[in-house]
C-alpha positions as CSV (number, residue, x, y, z in Angstrom):
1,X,37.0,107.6,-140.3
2,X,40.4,106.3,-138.7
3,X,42.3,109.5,-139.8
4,X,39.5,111.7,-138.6
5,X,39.9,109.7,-135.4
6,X,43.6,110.2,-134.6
7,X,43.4,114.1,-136.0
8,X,40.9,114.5,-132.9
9,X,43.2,112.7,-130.9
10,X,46.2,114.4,-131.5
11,X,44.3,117.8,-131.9
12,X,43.1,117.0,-127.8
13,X,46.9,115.8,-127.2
14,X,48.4,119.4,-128.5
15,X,45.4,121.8,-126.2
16,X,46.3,119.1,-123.2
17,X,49.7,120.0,-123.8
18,X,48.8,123.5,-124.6
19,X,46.9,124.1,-121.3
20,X,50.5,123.0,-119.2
21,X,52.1,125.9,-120.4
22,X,52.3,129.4,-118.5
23,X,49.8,132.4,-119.4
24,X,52.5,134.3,-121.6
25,X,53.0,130.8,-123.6
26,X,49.8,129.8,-123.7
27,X,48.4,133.0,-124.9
28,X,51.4,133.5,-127.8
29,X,50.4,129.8,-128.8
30,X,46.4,130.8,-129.4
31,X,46.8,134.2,-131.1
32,X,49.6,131.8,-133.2
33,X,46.6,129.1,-134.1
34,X,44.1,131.9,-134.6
35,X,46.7,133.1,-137.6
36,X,47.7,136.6,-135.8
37,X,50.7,138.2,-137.5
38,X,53.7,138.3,-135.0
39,X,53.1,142.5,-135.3
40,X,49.6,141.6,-134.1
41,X,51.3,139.2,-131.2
42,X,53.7,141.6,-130.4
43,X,51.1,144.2,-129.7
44,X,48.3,142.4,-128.3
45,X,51.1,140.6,-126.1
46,X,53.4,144.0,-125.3
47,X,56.6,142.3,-126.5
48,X,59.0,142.5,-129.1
49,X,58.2,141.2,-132.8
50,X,61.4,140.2,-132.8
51,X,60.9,138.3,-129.6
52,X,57.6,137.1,-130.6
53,X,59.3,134.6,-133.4
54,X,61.9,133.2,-130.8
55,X,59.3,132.4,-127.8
56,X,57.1,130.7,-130.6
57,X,60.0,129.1,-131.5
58,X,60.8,127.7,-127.9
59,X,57.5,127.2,-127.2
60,X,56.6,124.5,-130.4
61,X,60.4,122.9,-129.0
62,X,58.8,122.7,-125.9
63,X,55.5,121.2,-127.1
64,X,57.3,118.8,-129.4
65,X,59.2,117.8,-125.6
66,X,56.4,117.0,-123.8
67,X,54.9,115.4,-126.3
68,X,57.6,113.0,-126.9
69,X,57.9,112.5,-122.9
70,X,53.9,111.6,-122.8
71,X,54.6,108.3,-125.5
């Protein structure tokens, strides 16, 4: 019950955190969690695989950022 509780928590903590990033971030991050490929980002997106990886990259850095800078 007390893990299912903080796995909620943190689950609302990452969309909150999530929703604060920019459209191009944002979207990369939900085709990411829906388990798209990065070919299937790439297209759906119109950006490079290659620069798919690297954003996702930044972006979880990011995420990991603001997180830290909430506690």
């Amino acid at each position: 019950m007390v893990a299912e509780e903080f796995d909620l928590a943190r689950t609302r903590e990452l969309y909150n955190l999530i929703n604060k990033l920019d459209k191009i971030e944002k979207a990369l991050v939900l085709l990411y969690i829906e388990e798209k490929s990065h070919e299937e980002i790439s297209q759906i997106i119109g950006i490079p695989r290659a620069n798919v990886a690297v954003k996702l990259f930044r972006i979880k850095e990011k995420l990991k950022q603001m997180s830290q800078n909430q506690n």
